[in-house]
PDB file of N, H, CA, C and O in Angstrom:
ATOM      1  N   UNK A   1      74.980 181.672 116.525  1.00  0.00           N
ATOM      2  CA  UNK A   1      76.321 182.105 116.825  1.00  0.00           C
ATOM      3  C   UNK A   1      77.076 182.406 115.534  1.00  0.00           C
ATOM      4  O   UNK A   1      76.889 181.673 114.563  1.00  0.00           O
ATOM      5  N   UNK A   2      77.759 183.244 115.476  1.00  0.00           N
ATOM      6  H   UNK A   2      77.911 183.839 116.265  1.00  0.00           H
ATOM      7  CA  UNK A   2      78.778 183.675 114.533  1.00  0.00           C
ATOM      8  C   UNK A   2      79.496 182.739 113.629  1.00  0.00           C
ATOM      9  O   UNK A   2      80.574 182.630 114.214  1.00  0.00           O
ATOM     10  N   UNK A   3      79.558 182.101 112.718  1.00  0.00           N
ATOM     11  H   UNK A   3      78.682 182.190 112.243  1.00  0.00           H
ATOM     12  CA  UNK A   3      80.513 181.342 112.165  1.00  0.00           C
ATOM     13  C   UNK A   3      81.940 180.914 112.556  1.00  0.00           C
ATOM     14  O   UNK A   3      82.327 179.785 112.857  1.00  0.00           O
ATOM     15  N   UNK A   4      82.787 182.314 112.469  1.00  0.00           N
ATOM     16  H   UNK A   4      82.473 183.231 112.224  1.00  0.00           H
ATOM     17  CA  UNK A   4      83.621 182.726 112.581  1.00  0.00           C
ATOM     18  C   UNK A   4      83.862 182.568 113.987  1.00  0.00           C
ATOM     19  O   UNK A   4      84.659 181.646 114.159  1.00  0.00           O
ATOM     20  N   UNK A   5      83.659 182.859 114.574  1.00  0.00           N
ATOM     21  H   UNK A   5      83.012 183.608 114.434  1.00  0.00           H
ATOM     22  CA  UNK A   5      83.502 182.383 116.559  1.00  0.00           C
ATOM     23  C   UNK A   5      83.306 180.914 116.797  1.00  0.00           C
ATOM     24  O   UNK A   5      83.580 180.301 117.829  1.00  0.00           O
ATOM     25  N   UNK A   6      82.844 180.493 115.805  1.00  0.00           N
ATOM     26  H   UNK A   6      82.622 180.991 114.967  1.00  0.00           H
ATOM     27  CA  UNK A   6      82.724 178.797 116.710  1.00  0.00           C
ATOM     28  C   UNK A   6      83.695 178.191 115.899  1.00  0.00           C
ATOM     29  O   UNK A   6      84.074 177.108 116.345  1.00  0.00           O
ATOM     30  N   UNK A   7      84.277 178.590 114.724  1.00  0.00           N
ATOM     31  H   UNK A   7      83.969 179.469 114.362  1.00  0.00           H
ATOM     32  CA  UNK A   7      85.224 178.143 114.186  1.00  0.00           C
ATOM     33  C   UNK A   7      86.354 178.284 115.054  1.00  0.00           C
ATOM     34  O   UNK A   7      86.931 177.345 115.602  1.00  0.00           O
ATOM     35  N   UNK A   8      86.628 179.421 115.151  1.00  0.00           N
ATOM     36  H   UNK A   8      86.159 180.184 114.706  1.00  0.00           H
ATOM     37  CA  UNK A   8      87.961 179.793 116.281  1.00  0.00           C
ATOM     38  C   UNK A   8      87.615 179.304 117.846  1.00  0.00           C
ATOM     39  O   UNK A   8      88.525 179.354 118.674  1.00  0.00           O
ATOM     40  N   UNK A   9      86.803 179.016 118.085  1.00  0.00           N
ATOM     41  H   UNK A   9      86.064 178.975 117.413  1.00  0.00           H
ATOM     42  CA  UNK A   9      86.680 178.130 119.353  1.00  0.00           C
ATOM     43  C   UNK A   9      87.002 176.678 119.304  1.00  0.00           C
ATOM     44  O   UNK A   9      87.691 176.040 120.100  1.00  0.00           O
ATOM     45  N   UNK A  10      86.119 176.085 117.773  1.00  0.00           N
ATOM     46  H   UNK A  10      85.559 176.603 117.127  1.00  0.00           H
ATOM     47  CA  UNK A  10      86.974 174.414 117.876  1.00  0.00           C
ATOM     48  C   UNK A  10      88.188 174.221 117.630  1.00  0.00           C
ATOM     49  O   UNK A  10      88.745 173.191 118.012  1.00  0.00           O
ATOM     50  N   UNK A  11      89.038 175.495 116.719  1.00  0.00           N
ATOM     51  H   UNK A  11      88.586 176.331 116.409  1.00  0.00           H
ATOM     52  CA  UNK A  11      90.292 175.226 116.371  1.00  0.00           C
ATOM     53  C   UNK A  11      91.266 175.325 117.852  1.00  0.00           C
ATOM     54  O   UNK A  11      92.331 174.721 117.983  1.00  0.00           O
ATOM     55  N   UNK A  12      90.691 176.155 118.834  1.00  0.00           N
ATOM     56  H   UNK A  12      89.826 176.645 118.728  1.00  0.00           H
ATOM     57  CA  UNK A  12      91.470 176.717 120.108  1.00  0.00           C
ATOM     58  C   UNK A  12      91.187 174.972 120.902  1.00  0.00           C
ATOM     59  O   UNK A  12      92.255 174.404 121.130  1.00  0.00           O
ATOM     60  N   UNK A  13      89.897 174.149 121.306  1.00  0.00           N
ATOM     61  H   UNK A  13      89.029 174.611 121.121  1.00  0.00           H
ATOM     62  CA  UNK A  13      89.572 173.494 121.802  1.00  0.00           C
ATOM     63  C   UNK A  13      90.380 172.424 120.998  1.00  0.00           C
ATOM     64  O   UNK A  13      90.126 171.466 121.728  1.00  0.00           O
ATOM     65  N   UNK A  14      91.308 171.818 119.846  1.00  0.00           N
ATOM     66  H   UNK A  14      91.514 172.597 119.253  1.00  0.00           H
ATOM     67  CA  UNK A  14      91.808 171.271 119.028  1.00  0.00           C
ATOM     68  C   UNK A  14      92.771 170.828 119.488  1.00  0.00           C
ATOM     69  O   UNK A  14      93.165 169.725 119.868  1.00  0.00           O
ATOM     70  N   UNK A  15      93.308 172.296 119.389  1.00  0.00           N
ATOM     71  H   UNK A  15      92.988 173.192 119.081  1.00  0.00           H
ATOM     72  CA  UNK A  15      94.887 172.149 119.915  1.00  0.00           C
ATOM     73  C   UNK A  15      95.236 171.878 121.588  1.00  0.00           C
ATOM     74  O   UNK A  15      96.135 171.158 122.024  1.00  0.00           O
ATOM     75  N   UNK A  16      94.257 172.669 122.366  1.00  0.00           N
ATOM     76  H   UNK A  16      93.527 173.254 122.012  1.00  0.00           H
ATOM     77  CA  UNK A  16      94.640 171.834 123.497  1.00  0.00           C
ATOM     78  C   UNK A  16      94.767 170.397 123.767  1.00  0.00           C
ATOM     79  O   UNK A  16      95.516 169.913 124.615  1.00  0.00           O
ATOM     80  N   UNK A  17      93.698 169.518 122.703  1.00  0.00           N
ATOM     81  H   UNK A  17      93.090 169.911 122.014  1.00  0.00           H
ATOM     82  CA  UNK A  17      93.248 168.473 123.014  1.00  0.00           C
ATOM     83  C   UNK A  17      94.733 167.597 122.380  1.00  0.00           C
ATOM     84  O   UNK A  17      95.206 166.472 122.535  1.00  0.00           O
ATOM     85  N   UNK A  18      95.064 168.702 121.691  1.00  0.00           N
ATOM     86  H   UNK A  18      94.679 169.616 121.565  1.00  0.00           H
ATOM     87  CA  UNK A  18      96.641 168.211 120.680  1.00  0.00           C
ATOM     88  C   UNK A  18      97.911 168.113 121.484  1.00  0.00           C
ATOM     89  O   UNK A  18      99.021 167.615 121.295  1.00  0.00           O
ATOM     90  N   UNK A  19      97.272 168.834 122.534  1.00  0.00           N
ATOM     91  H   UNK A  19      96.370 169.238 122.688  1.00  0.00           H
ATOM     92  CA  UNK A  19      98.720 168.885 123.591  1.00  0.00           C
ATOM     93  C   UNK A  19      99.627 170.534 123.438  1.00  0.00           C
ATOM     94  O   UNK A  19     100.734 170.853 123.874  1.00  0.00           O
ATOM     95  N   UNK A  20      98.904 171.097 122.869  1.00  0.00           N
ATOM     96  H   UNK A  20      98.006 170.838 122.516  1.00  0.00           H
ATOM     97  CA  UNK A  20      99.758 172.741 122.434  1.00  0.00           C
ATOM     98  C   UNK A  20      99.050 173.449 123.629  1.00  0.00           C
ATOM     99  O   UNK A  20      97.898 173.268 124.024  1.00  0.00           O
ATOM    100  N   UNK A  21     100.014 174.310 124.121  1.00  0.00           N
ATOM    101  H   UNK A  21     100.950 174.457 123.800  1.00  0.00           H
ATOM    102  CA  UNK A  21      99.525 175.221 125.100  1.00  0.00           C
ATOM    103  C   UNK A  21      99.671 176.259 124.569  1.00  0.00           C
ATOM    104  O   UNK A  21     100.216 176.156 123.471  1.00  0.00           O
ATOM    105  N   UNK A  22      99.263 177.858 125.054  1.00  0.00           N
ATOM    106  H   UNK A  22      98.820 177.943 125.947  1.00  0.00           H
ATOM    107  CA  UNK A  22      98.963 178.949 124.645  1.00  0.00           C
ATOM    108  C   UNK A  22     100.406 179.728 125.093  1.00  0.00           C
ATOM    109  O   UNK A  22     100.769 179.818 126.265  1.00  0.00           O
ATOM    110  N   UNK A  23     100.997 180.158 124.182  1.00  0.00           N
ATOM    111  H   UNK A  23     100.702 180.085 123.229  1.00  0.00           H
ATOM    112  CA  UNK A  23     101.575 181.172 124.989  1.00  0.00           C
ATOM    113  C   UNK A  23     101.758 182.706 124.989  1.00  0.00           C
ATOM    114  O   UNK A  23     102.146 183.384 124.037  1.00  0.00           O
ATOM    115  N   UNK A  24     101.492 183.035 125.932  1.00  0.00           N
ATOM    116  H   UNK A  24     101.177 182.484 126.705  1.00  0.00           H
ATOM    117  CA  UNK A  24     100.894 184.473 125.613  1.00  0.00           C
ATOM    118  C   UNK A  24     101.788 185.368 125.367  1.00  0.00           C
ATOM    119  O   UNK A  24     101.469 186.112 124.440  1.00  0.00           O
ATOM    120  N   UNK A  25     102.903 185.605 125.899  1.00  0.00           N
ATOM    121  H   UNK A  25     103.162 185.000 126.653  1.00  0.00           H
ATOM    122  CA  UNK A  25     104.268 186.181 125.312  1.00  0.00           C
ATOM    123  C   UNK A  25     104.182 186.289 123.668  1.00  0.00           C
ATOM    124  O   UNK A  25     104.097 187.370 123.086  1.00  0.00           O
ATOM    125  N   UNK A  26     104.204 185.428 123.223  1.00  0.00           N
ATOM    126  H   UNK A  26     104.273 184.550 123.696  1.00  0.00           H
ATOM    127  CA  UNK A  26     104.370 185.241 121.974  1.00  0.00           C
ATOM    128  C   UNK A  26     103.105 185.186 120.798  1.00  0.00           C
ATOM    129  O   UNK A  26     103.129 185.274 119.570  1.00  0.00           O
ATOM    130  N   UNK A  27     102.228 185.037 121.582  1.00  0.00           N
ATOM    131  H   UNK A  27     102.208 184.965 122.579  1.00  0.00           H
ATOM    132  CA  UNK A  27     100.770 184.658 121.115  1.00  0.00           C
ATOM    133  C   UNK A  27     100.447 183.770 119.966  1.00  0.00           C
ATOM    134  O   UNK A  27      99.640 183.958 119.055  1.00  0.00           O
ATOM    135  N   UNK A  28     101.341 182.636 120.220  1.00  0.00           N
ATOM    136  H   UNK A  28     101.997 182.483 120.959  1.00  0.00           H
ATOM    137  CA  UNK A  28     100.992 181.723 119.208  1.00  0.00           C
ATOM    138  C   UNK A  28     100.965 180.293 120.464  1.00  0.00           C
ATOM    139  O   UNK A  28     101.453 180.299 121.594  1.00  0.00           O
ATOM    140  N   UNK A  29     100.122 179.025 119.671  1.00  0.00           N
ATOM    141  H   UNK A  29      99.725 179.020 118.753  1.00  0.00           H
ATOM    142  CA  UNK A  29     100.144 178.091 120.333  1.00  0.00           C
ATOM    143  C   UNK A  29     101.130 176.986 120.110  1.00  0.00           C
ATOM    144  O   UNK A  29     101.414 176.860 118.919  1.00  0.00           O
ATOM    145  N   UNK A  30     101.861 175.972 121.090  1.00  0.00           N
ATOM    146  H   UNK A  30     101.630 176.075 122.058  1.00  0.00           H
ATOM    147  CA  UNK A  30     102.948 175.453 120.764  1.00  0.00           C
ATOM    148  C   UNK A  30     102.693 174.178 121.622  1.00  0.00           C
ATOM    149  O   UNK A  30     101.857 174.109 122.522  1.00  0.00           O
ATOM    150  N   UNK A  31     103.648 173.030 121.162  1.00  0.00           N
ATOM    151  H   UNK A  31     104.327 173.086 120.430  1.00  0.00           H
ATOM    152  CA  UNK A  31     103.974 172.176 121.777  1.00  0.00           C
ATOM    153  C   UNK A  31     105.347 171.265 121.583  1.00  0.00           C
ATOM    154  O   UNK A  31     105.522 170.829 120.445  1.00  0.00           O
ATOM    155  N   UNK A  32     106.157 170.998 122.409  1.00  0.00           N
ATOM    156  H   UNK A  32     106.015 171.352 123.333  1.00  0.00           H
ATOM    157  CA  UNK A  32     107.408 170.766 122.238  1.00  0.00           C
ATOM    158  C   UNK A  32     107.945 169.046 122.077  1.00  0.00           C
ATOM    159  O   UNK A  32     107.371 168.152 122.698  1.00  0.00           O
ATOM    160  N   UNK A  33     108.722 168.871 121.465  1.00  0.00           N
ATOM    161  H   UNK A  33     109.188 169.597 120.960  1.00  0.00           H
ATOM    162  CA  UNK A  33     109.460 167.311 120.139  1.00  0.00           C
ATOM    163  C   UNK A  33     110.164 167.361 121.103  1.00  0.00           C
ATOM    164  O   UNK A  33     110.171 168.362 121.820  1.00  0.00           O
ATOM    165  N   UNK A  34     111.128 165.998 121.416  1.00  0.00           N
ATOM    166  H   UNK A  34     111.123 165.185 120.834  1.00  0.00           H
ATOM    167  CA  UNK A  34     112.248 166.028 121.447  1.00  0.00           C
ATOM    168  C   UNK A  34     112.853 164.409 121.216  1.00  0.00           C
ATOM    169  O   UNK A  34     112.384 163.430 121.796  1.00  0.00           O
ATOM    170  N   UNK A  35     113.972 164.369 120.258  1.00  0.00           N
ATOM    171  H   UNK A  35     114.353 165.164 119.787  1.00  0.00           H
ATOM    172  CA  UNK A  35     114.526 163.286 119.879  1.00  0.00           C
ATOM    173  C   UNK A  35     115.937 163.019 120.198  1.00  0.00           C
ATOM    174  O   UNK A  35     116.621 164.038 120.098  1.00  0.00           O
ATOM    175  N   UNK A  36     116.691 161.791 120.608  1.00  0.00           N
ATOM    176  H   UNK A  36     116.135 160.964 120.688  1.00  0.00           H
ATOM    177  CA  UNK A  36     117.876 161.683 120.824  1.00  0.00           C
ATOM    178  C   UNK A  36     117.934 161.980 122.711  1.00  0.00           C
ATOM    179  O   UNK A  36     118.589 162.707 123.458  1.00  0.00           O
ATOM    180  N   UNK A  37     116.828 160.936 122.871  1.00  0.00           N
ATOM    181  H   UNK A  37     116.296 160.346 122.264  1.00  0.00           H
ATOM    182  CA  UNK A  37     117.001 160.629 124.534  1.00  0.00           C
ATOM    183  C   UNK A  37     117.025 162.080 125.037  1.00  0.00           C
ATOM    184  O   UNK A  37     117.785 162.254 125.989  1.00  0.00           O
ATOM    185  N   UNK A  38     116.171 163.455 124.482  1.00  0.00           N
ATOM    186  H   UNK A  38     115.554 163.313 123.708  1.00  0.00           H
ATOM    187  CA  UNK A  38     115.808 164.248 124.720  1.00  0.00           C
ATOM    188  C   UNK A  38     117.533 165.300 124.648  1.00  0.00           C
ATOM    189  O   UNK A  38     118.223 165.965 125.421  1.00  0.00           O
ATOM    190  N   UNK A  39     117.544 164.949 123.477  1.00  0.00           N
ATOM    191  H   UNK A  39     116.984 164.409 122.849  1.00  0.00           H
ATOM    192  CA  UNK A  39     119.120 166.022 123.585  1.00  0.00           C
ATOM    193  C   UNK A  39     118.924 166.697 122.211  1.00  0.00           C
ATOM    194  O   UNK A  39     119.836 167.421 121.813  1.00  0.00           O
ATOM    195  N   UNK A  40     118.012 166.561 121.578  1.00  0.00           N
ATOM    196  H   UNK A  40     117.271 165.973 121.901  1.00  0.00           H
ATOM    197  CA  UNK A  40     117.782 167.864 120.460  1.00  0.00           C
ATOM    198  C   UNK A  40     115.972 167.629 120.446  1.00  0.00           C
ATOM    199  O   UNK A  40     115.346 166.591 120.232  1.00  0.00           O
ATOM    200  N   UNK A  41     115.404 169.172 120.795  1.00  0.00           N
ATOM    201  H   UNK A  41     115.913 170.015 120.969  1.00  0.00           H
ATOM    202  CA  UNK A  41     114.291 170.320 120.634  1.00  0.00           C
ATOM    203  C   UNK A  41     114.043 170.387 119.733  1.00  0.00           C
ATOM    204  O   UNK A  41     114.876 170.199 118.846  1.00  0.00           O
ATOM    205  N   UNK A  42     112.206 170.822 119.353  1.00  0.00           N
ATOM    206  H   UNK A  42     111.530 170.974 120.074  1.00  0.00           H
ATOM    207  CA  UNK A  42     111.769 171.949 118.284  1.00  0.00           C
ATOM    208  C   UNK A  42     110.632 171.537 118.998  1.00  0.00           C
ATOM    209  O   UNK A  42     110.273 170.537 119.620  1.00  0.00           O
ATOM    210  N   UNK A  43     110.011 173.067 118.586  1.00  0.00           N
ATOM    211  H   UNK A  43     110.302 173.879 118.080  1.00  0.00           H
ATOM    212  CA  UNK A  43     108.566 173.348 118.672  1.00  0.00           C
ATOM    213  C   UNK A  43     107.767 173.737 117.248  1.00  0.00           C
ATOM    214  O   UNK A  43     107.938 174.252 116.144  1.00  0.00           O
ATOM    215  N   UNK A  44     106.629 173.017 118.225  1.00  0.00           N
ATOM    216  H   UNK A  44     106.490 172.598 119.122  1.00  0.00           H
ATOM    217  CA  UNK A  44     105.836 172.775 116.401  1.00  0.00           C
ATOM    218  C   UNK A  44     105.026 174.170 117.090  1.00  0.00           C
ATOM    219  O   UNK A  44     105.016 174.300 118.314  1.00  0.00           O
ATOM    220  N   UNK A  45     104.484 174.993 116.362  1.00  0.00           N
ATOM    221  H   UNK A  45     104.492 174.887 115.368  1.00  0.00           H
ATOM    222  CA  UNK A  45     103.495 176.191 116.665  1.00  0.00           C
ATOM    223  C   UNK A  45     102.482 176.193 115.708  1.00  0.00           C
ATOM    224  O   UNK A  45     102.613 175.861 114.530  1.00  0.00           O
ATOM    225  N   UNK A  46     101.167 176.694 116.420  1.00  0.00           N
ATOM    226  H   UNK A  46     101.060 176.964 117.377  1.00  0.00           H
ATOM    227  CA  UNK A  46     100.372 177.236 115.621  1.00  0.00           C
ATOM    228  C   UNK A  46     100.099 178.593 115.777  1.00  0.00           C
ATOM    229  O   UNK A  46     100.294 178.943 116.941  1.00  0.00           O
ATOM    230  N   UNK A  47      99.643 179.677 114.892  1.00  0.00           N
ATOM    231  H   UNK A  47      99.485 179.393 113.946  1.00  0.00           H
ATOM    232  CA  UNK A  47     100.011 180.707 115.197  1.00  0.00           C
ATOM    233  C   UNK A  47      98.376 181.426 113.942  1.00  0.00           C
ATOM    234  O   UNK A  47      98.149 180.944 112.833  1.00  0.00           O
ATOM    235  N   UNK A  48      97.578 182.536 114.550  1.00  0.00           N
ATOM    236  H   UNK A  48      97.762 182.928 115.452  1.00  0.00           H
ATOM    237  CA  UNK A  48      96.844 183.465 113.682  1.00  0.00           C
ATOM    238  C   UNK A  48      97.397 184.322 113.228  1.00  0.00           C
ATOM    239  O   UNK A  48      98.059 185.131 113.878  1.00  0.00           O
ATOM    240  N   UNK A  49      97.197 184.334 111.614  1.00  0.00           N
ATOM    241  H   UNK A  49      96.660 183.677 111.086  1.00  0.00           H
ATOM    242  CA  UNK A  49      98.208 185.698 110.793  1.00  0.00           C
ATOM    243  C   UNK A  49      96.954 186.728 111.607  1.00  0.00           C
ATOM    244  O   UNK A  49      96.072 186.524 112.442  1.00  0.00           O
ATOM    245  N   UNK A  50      97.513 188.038 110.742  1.00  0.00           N
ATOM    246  H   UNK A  50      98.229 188.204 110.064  1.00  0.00           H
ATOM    247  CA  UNK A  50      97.070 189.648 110.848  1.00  0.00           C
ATOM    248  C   UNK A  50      95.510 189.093 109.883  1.00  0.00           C
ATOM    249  O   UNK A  50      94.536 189.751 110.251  1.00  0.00           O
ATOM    250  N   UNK A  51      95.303 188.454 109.210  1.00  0.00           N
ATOM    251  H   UNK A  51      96.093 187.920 108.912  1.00  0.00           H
ATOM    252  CA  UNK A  51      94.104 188.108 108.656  1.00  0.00           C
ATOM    253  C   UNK A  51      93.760 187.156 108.494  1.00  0.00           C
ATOM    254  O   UNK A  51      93.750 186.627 107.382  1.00  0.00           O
ATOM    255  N   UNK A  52      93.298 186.532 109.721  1.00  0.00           N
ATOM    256  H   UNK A  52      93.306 186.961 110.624  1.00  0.00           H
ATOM    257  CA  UNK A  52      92.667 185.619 110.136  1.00  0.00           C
ATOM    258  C   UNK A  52      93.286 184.200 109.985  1.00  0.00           C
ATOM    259  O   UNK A  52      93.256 183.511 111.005  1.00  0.00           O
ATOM    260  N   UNK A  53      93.911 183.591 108.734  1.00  0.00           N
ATOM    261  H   UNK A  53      93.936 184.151 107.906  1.00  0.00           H
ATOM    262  CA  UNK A  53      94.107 182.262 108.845  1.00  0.00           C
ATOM    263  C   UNK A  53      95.125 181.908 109.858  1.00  0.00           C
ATOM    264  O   UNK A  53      95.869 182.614 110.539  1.00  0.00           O
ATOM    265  N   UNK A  54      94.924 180.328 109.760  1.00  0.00           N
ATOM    266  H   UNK A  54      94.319 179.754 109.207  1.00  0.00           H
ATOM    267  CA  UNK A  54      96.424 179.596 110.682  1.00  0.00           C
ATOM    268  C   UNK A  54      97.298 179.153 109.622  1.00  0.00           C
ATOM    269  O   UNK A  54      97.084 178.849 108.448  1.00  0.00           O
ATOM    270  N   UNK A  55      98.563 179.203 110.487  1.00  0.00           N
ATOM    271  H   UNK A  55      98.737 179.450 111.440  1.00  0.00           H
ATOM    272  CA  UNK A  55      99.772 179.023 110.144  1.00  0.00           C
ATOM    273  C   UNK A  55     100.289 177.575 111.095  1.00  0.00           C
ATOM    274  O   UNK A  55      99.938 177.364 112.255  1.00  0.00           O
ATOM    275  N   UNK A  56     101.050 176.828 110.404  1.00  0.00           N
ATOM    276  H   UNK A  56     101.336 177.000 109.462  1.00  0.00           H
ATOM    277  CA  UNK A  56     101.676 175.745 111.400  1.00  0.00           C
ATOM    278  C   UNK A  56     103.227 176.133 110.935  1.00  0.00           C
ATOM    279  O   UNK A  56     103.478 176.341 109.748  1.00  0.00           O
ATOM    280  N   UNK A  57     104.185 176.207 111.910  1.00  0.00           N
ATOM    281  H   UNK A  57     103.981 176.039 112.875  1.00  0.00           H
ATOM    282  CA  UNK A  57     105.424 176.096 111.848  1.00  0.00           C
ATOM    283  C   UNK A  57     106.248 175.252 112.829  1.00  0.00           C
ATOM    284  O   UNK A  57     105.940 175.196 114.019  1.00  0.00           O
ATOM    285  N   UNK A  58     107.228 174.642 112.350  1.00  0.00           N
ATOM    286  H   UNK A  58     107.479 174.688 111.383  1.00  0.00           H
ATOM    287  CA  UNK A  58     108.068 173.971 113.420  1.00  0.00           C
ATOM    288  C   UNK A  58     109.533 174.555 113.477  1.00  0.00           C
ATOM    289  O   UNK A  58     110.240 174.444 112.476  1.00  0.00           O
ATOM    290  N   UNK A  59     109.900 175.026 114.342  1.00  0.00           N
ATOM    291  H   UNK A  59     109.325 175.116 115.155  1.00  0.00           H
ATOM    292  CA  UNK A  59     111.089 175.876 114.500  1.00  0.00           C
ATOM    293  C   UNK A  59     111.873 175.425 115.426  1.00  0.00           C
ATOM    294  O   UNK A  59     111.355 174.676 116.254  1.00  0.00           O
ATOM    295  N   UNK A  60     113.352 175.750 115.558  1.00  0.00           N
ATOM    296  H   UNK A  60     113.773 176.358 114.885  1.00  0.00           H
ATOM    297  CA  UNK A  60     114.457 174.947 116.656  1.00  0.00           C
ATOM    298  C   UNK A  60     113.449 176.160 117.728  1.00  0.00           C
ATOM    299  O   UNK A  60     112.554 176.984 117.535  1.00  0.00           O
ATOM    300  N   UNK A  61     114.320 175.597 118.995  1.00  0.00           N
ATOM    301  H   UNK A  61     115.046 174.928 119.152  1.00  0.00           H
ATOM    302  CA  UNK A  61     114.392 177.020 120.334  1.00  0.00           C
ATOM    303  C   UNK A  61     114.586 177.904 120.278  1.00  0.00           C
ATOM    304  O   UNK A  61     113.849 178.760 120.769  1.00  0.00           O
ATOM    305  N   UNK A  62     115.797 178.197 119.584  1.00  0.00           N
ATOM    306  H   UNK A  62     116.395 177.501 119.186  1.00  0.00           H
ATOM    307  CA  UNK A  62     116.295 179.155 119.291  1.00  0.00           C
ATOM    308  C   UNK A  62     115.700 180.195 117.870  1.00  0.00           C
ATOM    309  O   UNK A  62     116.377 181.110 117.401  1.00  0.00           O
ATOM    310  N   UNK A  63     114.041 179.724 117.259  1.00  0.00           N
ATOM    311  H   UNK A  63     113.491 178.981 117.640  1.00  0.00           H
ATOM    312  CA  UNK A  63     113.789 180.242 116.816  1.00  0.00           C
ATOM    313  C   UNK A  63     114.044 180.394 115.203  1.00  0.00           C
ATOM    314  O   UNK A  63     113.463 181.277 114.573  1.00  0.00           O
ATOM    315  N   UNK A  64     114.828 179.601 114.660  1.00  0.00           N
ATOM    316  H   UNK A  64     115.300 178.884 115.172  1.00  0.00           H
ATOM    317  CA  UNK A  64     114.819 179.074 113.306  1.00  0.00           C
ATOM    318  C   UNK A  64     113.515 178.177 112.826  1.00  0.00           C
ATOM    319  O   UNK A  64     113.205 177.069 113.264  1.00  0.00           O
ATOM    320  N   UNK A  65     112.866 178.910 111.859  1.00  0.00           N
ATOM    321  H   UNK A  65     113.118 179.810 111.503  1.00  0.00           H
ATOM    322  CA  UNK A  65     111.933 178.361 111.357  1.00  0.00           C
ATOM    323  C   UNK A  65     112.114 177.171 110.117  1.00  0.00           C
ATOM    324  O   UNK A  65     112.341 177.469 108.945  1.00  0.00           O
ATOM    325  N   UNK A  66     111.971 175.806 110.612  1.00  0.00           N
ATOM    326  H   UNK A  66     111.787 175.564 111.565  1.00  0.00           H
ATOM    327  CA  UNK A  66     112.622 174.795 109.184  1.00  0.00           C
ATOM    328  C   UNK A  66     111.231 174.280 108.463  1.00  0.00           C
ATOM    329  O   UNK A  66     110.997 173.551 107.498  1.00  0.00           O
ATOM    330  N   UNK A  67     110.517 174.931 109.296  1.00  0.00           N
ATOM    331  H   UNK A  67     110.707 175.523 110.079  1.00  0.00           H
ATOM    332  CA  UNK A  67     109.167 174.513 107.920  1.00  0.00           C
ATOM    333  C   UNK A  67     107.876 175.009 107.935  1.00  0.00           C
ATOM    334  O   UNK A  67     107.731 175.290 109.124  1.00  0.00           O
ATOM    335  N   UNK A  68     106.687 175.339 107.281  1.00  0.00           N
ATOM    336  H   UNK A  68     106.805 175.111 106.315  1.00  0.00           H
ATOM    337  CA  UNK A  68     106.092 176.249 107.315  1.00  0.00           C
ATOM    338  C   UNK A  68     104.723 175.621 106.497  1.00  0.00           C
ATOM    339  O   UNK A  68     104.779 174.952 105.464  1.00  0.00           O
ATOM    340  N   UNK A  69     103.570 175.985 107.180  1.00  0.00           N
ATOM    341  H   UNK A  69     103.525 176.528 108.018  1.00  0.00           H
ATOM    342  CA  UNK A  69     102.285 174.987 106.300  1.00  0.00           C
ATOM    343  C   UNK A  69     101.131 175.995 106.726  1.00  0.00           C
ATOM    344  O   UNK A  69     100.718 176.117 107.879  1.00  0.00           O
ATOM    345  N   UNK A  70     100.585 176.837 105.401  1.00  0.00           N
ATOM    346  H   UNK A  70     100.921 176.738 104.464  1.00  0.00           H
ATOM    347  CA  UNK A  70      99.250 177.215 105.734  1.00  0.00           C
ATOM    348  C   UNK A  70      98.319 176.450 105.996  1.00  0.00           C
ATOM    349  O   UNK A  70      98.218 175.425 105.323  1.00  0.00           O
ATOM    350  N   UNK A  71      97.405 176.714 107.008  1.00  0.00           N
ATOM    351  H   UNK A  71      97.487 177.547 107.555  1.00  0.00           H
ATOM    352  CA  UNK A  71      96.161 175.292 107.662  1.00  0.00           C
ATOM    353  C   UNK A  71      95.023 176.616 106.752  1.00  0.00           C
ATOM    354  O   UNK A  71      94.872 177.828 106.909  1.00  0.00           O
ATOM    355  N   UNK A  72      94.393 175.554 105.769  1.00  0.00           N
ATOM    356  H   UNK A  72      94.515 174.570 105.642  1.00  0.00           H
ATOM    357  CA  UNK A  72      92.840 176.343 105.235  1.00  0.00           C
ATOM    358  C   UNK A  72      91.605 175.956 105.961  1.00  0.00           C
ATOM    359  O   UNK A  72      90.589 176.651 105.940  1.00  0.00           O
ATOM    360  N   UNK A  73      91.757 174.334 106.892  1.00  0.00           N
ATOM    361  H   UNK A  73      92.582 173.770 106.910  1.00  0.00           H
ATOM    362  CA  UNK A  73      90.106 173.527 107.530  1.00  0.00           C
ATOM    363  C   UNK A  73      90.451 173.243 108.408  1.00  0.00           C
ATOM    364  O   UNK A  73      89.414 172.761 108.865  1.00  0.00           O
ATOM    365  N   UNK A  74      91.243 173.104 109.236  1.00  0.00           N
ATOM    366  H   UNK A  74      92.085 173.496 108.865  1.00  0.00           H
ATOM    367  CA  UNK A  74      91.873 172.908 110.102  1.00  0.00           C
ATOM    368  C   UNK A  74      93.330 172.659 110.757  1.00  0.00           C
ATOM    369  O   UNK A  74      94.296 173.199 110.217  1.00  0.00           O
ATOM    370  N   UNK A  75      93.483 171.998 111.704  1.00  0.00           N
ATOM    371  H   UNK A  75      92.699 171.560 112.143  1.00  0.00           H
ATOM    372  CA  UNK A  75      94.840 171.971 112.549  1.00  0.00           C
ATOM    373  C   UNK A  75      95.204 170.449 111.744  1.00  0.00           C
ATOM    374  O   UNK A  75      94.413 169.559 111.435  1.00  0.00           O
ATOM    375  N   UNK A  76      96.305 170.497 111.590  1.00  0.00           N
ATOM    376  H   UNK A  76      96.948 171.221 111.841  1.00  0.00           H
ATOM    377  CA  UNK A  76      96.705 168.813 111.215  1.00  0.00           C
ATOM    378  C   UNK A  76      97.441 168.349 111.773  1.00  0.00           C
ATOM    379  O   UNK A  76      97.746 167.179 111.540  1.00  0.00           O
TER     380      UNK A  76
END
């Protein structure tokens, strides 16, 4: 099998197991924080650039990005 294919299969099989679901709208994978007896959000995402690597970001709802981590071996 391809390298590259079973790599992107354990990283996909990872994150589900991480609790991130897929979302296809957006095409990145996510899973949602919430602190303060659930009265302030963010979603942590993982997301494939245009060439190949992952990206982890955690951003409010509204789409402000407050932090940003290239993944080189995996999901962390």
């Amino acid at each position: 099998m391809d390298e590259a294919f079973t790599r992107e299969v354990a990283i996909r099989s990872l994150l589900r197991s991480k609790g991130y679901e897929f979302d296809p709208q957006n095409q990145y994978w996510l899973r949602e924080w919430s602190t303060n007896g659930g009265q302030e959000k963010l979603l942590e995402v993982a997301l494939k650039t245009e060439d190949g690597e992952w990206n982890k970001l955690m951003m409010t709802p509204e789409g402000k990005v407050f932090y940003a981590k290239a993944l080189r071996s995996s999901i962390d």
